[in-house]
N, C-alpha and C positions, 0 to 999 in steps of 0.2 A: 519525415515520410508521412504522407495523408495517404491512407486508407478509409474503404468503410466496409464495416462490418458488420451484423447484426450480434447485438448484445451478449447472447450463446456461445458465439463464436470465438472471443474477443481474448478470453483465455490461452487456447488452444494457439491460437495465431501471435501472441506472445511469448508465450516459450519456443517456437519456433523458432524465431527471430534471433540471428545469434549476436548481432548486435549490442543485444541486452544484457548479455552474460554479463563484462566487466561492469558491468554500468553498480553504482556505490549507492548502498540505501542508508536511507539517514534512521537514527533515533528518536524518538520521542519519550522520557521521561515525564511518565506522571507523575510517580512520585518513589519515593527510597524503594516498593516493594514491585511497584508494577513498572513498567514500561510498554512501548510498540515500535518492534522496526519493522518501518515505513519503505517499501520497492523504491528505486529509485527512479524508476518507470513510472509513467503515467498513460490514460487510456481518458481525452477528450470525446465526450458524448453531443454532438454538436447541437442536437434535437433538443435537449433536456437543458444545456448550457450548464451540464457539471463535468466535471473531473474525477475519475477514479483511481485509487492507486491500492493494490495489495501489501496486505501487513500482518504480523504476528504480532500476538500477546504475549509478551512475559513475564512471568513469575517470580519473585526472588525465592530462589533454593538456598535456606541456610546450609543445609547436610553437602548439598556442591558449591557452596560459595559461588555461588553466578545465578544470570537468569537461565528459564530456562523457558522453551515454549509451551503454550498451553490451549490456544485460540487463533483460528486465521480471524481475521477484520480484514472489512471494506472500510478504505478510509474515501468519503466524499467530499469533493472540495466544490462551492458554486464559481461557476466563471470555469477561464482556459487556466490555471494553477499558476497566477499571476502574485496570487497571495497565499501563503501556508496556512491560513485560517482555517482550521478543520468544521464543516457542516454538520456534520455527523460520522463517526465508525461503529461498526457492528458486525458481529460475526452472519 
């Protein structure tokens, strides 16, 4: 589905979308204590030629034995998300 949206909006007009609900988001392991799961949605910025996908930070909880959340991220990919090569993420 192509849309367009202006940058502000582009949130709001995803969670709406109920298409997205089952949709499966991946992991990213940094390393034994941190991790980031990665939406499994994507949001093509066609102006800029990046890719954006929403993600949380996790923490490893010894006292819960799991991660846990701690940071939304913007994870930026260059190009249409052809490669999983991460650009940059940041809260």
């Amino acid at each position: 589905m192509n849309k367009r949206y202006r940058l502000g909006e582009i949130e709001e007009a995803v969670s709406e979308m109920e298409e997205l609900i089952d949709t499966q988001d991946d992991i990213a392991e940094i390393d034994d204590d941190f991790q980031i799961v990665v939406s499994g949605w994507s949001v093509y910025v066609e102006r800029l030629n990046l890719t954006l996908r929403q993600g949380v930070a996790c923490i490893w909880d010894t006292e819960a034995g799991l991660f846990m959340p701690d940071f939304d991220v913007t994870i930026v990919y260059e190009g249409n998300i052809e490669t999983q090569e991460w650009l940059y993420y940041g809260p």
